[in-house]
C-alpha positions, 0 to 999 in steps of 0.5 A: 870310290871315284876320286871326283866324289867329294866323299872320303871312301871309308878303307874297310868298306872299299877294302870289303868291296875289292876283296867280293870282287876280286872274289866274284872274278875267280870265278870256280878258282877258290883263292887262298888268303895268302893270294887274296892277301897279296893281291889287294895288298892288304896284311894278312890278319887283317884280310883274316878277319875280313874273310871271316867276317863275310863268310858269317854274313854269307857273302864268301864261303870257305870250304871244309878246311877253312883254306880256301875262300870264293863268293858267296850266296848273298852275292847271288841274292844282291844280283838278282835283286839288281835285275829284277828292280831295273827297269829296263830289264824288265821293258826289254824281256818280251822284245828279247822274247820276240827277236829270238823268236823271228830269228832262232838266234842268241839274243843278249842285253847288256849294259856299259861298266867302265871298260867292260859290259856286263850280261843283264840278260840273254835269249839262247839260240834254238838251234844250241843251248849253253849250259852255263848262263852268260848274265852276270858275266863281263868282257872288255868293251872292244872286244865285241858287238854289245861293247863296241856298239856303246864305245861307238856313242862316245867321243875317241878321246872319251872311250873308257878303255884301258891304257897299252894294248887291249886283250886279245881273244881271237886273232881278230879282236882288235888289240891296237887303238888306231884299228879299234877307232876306225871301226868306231867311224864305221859303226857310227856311219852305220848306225850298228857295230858288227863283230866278225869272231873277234870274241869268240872263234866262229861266231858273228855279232851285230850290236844296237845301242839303245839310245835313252840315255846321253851317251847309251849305256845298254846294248842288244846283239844278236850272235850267229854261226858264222857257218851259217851266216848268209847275206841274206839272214844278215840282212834279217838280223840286222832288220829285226833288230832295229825294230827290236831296238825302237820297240825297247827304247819306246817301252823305256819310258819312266813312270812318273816319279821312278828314280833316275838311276844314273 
C-alpha cells in the first residue's frame, strides 16, 4: 500500500497481493514454496497456508504433486473484467481497428504502472501474427516507444524509474539517465517518441501520448520492420497516428456521472 495513503496496509492482504504478483510475473516458470517463501520473505507455513487458501479460491494452481505453484484462472477473470469495464479501452478499440487497417502495422494501447507500462490492447501486423498476445504484459517504461512517450509528459526530476542502471534489452536501449533525458527533450520537441530497436532487435516504434489526462497516462504505438521502414512509410505512420490519437482522446469524453478512475 503506498506510504502517503493515511491507511495502515493490512499484512495478510499486501502479503496475498505480493504472493499473485510475483506469481503472475513467472510467467510459465511455476515456482515452489521454498523460492516463494524466501522471495517475499514470508515463513514457510505461513506462505503454506496462503498458497492453500488461493489455490481453493482459484486464484493459484498447483500441479498433481502439490509442489509447484503459478497464477491462477481467477486472475485471468479479474483482468478481463478490467478491460472491459475501462472506458478508454473501450473508445479506442475501432480507432485502433482503423490504424491498423491504413498501415498493415502492430498497433498497441498502453497504460503508464510505476516504472513500466502495461498492454491494454493490441491490433497485430497483417503482415505477421504473434502467437502469444501481448495484453497483460509489462516493460520498463525507458525501454520503448509507449513508455518513453508517457515518461517524455513528466517533469526529468519527476520520471518514476527506477534507481542504478536501467535494463537493457538490445544494445540500443538506453541504460544511462543522461542519454535517456536527452531523448526525453527530443520527444517533447517532437510531439512523439521514436524507438530505433531499443526493446526488440529489428524492430521500430513510434509512440503518442494520449493526452486527457495531467500528466498522460496511455499511449499508442505503431511497431514496424526496420527492413522495411522507409522515409516515406515513417512519414505515413507518424500522420495516421496523430489522427488516430486526436480521434481517441475526442471520443474519450466521460459520460456524465462515470467514475474518475484516477
Amino acid at each position: 500500500m503506498p506510504e502517503n495513503s493515511g491507511v495502515r496496509g493490512v499484512k495478510s492482504a499486501s502479503r496475498t497481493v505480493a504472493l499473485l504478483e510475483l506469481l503472475a510475473t513467472r510467467g510459465d516458470r511455476p515456482a515452489r514454496l521454498d523460492e516463494l517463501a524466501e522471495e517475499l520473505g514470508v515463513p514457510r507455513s505461513s506462505m503454506y497456508q496462503l498458497l492453500r487458501t488461493l489455490v481453493d479460491c482459484g486464484w493459484v494452481r498447483t500441479d498433481t504433486t502439490g509442489s509447484l505453484y503459478g497464477i491462477g484462472i481467477r486472475a485471468l477473470h479479474t483482468g478481463t473484467s478490467y478491460l472491459d469495464s475501462d472506458p478508454l479501452v473501450r473508445a479506442a478499440r475501432p480507432y485502433l481497428d482503423e490504424a491498423s487497417d491504413a498501415l498493415g502495422e502492430t498497433i498497441h494501447l498502453a497504460r503508464l504502472d510505476g516504472p513500466n507500462v502495461v498492454y491494454l490492447a493490441t491490433r497485430e501486423s497483417h503482415e505477421y501474427l504473434r502467437t502469444i498476445s501481448r495484453v497483460g504484459r509489462r516493460v520498463p517504461a525507458h525501454a520503448g516507444a509507449l513508455g518513453k512517450a508517457l515518461l517524455a509528459e513528466r517533469p526529468d526530476d519527476g520520471l518514476p524509474l527506477p534507481e542504478g542502471p536501467l535494463q537493457a534489452f538490445t544494445e540500443n536501449t538506453h541504460t544511462r539517465y543522461a542519454t535517456l533525458i536527452t531523448d526525453l527533450a527530443a520527444i517533447r520537441e517532437r510531439g512523439y517518441s521514436v524507438d530505433r530497436e531499443e526493446t526488440v532487435t529489428g524492430i521500430a516504434g513510434f509512440g503518442f501520448a494520449l493526452r486527457h489526462d495531467t500528466p498522460a497516462v496511455d499511449a499508442i504505438s505503431c511497431s514496424v520492420p526496420v527492413a522495411r521502414l522507409s522515409a516515406g512509410h515513417e512519414a505515413k505512420v507518424v500522420a495516421v497516428m496523430r489522427e488516430i490519437r486526436t480521434k481517441i482522446e475526442t471520443a474519450r469524453a466521460p459520460a456524465p456521472g462515470a467514475p474518475d478512475w484516477r
